[in-house]
TORKOL-4160 file (C-alpha; in steps of 0.2 Angstrom, whole numbers, padded with zeros to 4 digits, m for minus):
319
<pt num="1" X="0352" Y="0631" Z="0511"/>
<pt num="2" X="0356" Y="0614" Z="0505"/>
<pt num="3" X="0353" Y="0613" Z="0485"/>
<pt num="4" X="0343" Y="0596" Z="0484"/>
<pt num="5" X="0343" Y="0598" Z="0465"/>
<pt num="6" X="0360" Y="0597" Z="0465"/>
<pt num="7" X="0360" Y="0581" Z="0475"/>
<pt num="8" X="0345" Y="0574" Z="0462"/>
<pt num="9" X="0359" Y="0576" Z="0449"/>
<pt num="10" X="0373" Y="0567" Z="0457"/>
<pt num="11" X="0361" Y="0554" Z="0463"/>
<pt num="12" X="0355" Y="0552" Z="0443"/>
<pt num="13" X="0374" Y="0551" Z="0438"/>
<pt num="14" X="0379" Y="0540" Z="0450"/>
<pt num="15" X="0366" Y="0528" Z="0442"/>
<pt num="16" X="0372" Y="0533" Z="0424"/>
<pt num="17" X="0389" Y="0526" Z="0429"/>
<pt num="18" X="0383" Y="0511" Z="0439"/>
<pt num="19" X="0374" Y="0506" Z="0423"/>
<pt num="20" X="0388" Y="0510" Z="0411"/>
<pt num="21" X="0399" Y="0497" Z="0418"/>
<pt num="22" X="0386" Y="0483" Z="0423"/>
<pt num="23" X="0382" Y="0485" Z="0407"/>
<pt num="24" X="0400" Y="0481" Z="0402"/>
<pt num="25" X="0399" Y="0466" Z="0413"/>
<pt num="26" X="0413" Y="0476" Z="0426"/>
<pt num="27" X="0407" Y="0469" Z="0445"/>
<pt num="28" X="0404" Y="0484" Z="0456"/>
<pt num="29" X="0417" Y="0480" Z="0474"/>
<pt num="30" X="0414" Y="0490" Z="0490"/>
<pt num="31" X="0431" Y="0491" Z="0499"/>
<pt num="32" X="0436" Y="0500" Z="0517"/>
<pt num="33" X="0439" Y="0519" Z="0520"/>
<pt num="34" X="0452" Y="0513" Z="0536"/>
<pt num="35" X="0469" Y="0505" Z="0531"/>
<pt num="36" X="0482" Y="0502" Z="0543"/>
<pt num="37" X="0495" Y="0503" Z="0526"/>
<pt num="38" X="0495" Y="0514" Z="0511"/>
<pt num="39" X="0503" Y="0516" Z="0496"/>
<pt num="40" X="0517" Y="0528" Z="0499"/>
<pt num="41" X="0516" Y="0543" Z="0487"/>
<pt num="42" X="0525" Y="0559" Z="0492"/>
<pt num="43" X="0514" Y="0570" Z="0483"/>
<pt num="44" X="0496" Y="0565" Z="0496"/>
<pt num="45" X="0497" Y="0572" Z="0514"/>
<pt num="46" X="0485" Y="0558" Z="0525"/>
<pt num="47" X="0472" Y="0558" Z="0538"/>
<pt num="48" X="0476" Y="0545" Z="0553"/>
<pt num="49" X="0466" Y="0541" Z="0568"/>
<pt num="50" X="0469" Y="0527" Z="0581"/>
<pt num="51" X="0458" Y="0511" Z="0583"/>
<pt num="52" X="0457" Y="0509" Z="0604"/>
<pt num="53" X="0452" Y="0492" Z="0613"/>
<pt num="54" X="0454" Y="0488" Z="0628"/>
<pt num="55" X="0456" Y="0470" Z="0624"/>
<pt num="56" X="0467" Y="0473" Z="0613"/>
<pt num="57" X="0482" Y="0484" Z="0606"/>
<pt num="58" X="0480" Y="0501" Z="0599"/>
<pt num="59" X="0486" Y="0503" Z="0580"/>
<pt num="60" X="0484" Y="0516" Z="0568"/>
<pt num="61" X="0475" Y="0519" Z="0555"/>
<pt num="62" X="0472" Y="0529" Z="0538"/>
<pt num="63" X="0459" Y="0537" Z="0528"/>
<pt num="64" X="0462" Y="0532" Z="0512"/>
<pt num="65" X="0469" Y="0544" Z="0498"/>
<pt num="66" X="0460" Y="0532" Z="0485"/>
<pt num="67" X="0453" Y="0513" Z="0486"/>
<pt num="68" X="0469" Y="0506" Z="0476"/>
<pt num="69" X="0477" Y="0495" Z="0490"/>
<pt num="70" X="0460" Y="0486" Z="0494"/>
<pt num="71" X="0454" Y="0485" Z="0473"/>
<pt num="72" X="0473" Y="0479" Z="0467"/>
<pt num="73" X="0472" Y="0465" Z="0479"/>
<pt num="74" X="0456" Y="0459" Z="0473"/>
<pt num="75" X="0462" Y="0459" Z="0454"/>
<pt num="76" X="0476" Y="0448" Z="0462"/>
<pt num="77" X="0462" Y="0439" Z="0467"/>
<pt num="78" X="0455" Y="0436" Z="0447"/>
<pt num="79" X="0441" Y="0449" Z="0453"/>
<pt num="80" X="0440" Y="0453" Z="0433"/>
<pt num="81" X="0436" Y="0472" Z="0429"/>
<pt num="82" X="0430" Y="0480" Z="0442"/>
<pt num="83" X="0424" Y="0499" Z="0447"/>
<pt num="84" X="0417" Y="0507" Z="0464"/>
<pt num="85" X="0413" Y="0524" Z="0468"/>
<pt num="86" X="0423" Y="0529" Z="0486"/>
<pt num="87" X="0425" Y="0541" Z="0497"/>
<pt num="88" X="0443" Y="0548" Z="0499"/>
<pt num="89" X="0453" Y="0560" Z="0509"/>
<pt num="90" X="0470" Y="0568" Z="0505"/>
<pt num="91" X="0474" Y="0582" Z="0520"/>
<pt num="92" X="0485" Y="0596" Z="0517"/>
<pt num="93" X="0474" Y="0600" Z="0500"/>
<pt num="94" X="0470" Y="0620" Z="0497"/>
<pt num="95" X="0453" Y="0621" Z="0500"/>
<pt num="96" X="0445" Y="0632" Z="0484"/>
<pt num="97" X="0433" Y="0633" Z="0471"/>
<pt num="98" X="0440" Y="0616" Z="0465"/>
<pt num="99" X="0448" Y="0608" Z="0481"/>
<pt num="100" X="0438" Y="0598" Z="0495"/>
<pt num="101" X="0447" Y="0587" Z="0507"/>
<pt num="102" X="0435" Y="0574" Z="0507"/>
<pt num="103" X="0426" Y="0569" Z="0489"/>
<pt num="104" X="0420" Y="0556" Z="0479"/>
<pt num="105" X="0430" Y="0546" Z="0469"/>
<pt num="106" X="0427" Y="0532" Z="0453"/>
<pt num="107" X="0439" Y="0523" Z="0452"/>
<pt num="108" X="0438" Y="0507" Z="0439"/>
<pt num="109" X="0453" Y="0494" Z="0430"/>
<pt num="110" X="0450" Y="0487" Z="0415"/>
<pt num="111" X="0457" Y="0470" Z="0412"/>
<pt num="112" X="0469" Y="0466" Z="0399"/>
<pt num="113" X="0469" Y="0483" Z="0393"/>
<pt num="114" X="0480" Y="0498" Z="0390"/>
<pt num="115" X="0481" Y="0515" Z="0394"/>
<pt num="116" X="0474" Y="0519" Z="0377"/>
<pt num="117" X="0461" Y="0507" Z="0380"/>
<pt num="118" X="0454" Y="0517" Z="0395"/>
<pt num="119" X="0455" Y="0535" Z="0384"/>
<pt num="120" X="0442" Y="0524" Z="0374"/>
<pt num="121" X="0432" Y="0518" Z="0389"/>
<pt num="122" X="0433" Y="0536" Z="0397"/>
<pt num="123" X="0427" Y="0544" Z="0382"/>
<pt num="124" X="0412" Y="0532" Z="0381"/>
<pt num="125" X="0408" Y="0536" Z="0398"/>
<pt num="126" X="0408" Y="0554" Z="0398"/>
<pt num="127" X="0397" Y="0554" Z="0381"/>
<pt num="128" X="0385" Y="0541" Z="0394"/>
<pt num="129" X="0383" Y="0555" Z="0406"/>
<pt num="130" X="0384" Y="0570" Z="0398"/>
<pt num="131" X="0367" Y="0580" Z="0397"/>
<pt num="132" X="0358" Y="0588" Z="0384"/>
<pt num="133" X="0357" Y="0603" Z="0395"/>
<pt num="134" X="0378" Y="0599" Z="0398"/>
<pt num="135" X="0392" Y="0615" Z="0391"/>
<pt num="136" X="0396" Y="0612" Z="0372"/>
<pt num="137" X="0413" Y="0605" Z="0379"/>
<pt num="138" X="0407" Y="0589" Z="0388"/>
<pt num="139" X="0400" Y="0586" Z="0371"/>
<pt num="140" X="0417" Y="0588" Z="0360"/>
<pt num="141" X="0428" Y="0573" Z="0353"/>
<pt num="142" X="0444" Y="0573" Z="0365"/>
<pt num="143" X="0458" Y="0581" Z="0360"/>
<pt num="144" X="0474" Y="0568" Z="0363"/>
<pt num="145" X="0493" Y="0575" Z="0365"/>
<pt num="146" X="0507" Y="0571" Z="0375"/>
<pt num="147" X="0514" Y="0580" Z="0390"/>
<pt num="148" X="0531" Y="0583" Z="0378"/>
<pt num="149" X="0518" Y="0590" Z="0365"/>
<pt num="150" X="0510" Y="0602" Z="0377"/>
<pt num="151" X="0525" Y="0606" Z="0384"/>
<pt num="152" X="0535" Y="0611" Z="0370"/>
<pt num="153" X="0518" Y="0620" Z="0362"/>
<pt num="154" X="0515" Y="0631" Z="0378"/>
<pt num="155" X="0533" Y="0632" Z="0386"/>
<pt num="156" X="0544" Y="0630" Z="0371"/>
<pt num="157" X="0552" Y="0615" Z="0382"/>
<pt num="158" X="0558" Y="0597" Z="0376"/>
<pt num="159" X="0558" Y="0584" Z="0388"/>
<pt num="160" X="0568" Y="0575" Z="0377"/>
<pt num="161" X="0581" Y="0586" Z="0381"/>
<pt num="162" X="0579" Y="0590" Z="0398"/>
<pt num="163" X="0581" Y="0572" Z="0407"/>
<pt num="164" X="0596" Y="0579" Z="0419"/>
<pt num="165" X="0590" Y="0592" Z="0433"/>
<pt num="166" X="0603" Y="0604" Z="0427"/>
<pt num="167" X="0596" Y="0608" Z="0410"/>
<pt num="168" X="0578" Y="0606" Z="0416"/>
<pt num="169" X="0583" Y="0621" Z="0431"/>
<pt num="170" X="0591" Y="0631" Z="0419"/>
<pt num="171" X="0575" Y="0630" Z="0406"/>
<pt num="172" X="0564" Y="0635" Z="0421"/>
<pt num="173" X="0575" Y="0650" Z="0428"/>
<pt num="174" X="0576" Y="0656" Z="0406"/>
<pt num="175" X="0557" Y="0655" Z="0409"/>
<pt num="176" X="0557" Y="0666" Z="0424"/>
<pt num="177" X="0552" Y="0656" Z="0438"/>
<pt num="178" X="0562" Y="0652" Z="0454"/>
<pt num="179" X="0569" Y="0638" Z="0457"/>
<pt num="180" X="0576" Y="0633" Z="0474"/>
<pt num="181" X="0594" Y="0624" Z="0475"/>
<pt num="182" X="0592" Y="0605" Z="0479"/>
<pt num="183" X="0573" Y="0605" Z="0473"/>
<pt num="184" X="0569" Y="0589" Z="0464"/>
<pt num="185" X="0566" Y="0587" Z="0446"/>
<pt num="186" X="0548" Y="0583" Z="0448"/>
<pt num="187" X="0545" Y="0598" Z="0456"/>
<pt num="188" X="0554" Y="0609" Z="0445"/>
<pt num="189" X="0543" Y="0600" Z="0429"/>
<pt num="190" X="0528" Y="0606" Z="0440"/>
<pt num="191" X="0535" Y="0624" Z="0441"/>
<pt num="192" X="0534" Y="0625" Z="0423"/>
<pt num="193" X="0518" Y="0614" Z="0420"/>
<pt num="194" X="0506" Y="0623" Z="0431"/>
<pt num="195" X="0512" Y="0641" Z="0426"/>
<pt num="196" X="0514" Y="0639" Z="0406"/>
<pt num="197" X="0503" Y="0623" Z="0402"/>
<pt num="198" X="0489" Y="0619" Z="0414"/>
<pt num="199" X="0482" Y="0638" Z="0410"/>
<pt num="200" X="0483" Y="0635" Z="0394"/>
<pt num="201" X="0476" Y="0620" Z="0389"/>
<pt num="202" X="0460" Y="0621" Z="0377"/>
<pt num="203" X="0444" Y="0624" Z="0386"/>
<pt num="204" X="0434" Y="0619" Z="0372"/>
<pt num="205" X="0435" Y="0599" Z="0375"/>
<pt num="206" X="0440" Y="0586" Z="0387"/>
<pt num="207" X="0460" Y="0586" Z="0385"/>
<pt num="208" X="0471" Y="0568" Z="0387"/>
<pt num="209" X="0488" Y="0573" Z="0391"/>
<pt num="210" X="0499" Y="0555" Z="0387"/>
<pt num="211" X="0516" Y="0549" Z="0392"/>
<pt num="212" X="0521" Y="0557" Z="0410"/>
<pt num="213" X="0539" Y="0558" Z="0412"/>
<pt num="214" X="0547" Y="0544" Z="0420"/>
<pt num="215" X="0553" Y="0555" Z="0435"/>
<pt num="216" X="0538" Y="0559" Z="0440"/>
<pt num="217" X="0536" Y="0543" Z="0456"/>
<pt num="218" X="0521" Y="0533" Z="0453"/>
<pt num="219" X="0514" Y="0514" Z="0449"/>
<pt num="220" X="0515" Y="0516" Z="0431"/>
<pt num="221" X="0524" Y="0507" Z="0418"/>
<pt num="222" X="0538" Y="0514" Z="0409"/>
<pt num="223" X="0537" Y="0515" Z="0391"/>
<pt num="224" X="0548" Y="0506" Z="0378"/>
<pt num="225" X="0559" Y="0521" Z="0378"/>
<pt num="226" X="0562" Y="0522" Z="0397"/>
<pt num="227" X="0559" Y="0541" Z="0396"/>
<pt num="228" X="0541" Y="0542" Z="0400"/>
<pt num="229" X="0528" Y="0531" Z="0409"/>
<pt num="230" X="0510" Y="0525" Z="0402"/>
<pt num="231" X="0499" Y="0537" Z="0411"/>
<pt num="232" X="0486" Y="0548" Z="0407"/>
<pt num="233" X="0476" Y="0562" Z="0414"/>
<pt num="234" X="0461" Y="0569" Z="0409"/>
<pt num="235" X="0458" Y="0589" Z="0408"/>
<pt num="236" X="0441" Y="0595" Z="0405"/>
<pt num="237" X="0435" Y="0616" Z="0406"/>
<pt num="238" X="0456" Y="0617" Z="0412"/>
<pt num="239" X="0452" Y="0605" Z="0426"/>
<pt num="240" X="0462" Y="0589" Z="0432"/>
<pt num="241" X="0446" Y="0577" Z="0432"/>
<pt num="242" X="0455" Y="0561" Z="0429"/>
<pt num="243" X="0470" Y="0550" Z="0429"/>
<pt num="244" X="0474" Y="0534" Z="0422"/>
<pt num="245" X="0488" Y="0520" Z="0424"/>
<pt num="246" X="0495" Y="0506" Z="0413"/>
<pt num="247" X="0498" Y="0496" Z="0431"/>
<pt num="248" X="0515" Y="0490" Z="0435"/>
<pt num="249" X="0515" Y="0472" Z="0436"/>
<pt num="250" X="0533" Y="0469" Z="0440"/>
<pt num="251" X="0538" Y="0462" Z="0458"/>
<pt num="252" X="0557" Y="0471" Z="0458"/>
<pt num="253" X="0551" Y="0487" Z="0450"/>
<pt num="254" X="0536" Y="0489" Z="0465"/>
<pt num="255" X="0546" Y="0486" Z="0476"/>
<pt num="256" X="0558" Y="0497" Z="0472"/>
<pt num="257" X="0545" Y="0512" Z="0470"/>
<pt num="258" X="0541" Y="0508" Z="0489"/>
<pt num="259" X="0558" Y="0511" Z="0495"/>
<pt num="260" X="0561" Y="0525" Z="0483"/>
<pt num="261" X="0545" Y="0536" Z="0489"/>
<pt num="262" X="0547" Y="0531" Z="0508"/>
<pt num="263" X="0564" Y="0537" Z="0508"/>
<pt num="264" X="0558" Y="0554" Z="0501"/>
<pt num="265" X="0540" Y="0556" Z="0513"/>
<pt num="266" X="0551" Y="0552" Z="0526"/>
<pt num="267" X="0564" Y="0566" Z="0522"/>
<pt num="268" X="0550" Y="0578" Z="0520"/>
<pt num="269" X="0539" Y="0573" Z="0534"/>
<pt num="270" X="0550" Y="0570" Z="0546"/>
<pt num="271" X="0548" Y="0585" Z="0562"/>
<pt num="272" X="0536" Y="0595" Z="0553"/>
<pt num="273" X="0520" Y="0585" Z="0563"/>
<pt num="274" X="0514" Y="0577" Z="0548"/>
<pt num="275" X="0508" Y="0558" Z="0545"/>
<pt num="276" X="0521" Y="0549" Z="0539"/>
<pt num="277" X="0510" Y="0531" Z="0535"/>
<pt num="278" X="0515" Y="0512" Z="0539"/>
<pt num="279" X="0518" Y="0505" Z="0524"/>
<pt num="280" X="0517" Y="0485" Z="0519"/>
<pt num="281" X="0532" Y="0480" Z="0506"/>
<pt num="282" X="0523" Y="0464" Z="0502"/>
<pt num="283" X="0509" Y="0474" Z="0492"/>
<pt num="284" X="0524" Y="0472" Z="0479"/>
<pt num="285" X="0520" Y="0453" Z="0479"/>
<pt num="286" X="0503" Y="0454" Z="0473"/>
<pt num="287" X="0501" Y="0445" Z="0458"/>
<pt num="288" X="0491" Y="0461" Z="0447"/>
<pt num="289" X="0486" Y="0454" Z="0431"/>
<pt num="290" X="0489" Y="0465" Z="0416"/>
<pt num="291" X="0476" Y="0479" Z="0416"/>
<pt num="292" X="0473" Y="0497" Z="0416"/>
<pt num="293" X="0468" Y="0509" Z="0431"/>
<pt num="294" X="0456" Y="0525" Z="0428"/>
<pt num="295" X="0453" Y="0538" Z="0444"/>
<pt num="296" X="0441" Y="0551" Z="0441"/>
<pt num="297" X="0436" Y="0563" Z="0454"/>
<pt num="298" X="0418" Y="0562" Z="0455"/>
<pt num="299" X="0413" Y="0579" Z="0461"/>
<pt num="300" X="0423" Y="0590" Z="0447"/>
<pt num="301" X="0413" Y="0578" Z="0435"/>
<pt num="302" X="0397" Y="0585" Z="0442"/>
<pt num="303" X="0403" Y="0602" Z="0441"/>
<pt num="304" X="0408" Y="0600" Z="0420"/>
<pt num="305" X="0393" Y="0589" Z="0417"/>
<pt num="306" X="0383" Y="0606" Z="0424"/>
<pt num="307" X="0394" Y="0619" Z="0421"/>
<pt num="308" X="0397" Y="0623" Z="0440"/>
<pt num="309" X="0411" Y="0632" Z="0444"/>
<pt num="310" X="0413" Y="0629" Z="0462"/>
<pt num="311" X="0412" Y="0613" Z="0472"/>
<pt num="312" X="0407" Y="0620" Z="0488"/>
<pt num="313" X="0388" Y="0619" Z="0477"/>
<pt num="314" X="0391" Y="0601" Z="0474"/>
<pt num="315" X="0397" Y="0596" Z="0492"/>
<pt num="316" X="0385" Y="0604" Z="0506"/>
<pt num="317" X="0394" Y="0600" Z="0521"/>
<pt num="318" X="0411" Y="0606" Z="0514"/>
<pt num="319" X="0428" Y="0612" Z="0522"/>
């Protein structure tokens, strides 16, 4: 049976978001679901399909993992801030009380603003949606720490201290935990992250964890300190709900990220039947303006906003 109350509440907060950012004069865009490139990013197994014409050639397509491709080239365009609410895919996902392979996403940048100014945005739009009948923690002040904080205060690990794989392997096998030989560094952080850090982060509030290790592959900018990247995610009842970027600007450094992560989904991907995507190196040419990127997964939202602990009761026609 298909809860129509439940699709009441994500019509209602779909409108609360809509009118959160009109209100802040961001202009609402509508981009594709098919691309014929994406961004490459190890971490995202992809959906591809074929488009067929018989006038014309056969080329593949993606569903794509978030709108980022079609919304950075419109702030190359001078779009101003802009938001949209998409539907995503990312295959390969365990499906579970918090996983679906398709879902909704929001995803929104903030012109001439940094990371920090889209912890205060966030915070404004999770106290705009937030119901009187929400959990206590939707309703709490944000608690804000970094990743080194949370990593020394639940796994006793400094990351200043464990740039070099071998002392970051060594911490992880003092710890307990397994660690295959040749496995990279950002899988051996993740080792220790989701076993002594994730489960312990407060439950109580929405958590911002700051600063991401620079290792870690994605279009964030490094910080002055070239240790750590300007990105965000967002924890709230110890879930992942959102993630933010300071967006890289530079030509050299995109283009580099490109050839650094199709080199590594195509040593992983490669024989194992799995989409390995086209890829177009002139995305680093784009002329990004400085700005801020915010992704939240919109049905976890629903689920904190309600206190729903499974999302197969937020998406009917799931997995």
């Amino acid at each position: 049976m298909i809860d129509f109350s439940l699709q009441k509440k994500r019509s209602i907060l779909y409108r609360d978001i809509r009118l959160f950012f009109d209100e802040r004069n961001y202009l609402e865009v509508f981009t594709p679901t098919l691309s014929d490139t994406l961004i490459p990013e190890v971490n995202i197994k992809n959906f591809s399909t074929r488009y067929i014409n018989e006038f014309d050639r056969e080329k593949e397509y993606y569903l794509i993992p978030s709108p980022e491709i079609f919304m950075k080239r419109m702030l190359a365009e001078n779009s101003g801030s802009i938001y949209q609410i998409s539907r995503c895919f990312r295959n390969a996902e365990q499906v579970g009380q918090i996983h679906n392979p398709e879902f909704d996403m929001l995803e929104y940048y903030s012109i001439n603003c940094t990371e920090y100014d889209s912890i205060r945005i966030t915070e404004d739009l999770i106290r705009h949606i937030t119901k009187p009948e929400s959990p206590e923690y939707m309703k709490r002040k944000m608690l804000i720490m970094t990743v080194r904080s949370a990593m020394l205060e639940y796994a006793k690990a400094d990351l200043d201290e464990l740039q070099e794989y071998g002392k970051l392997k060594e911490k992880a096998e003092s710890l307990g935990l397994y660690v295959p030989d040749c496995e990279s560094w950002d899988d051996t952080f993740n080792r220790i992250f989701i076993t002594y850090v994730e489960p312990n982060l407060p439950k109580d509030r929405p958590v911002v964890l700051t600063s991401y290790p620079r290792q870690i592959e994605c279009l964030a900018q490094l910080e002055e300190n070239g240790k750590y990247r300007s990105r965000w995610e967002m924890y709230i009842n110890g879930i992942e709900i959102a993630n933010c970027y300071r967006e890289e600007t530079g030509k050299e450094e995109t283009r580099e990220y490109y050839e650094r992560e199709n080199d590594r989904i195509k040593k992983q991907r490669e024989g194992k039947n799995e989409v390995i995507p086209n890829t177009d190196s002139s995305f680093a040419d784009l002329l990004v303006p400085p700005s801020s990127g915010v992704a939240i997964g919109l049905d976890r939202l629903l689920m904190a906003i309600y206190g729903i602990e499974d999302i197969k009761s937020v998406i009917p026609f799931h997995f």
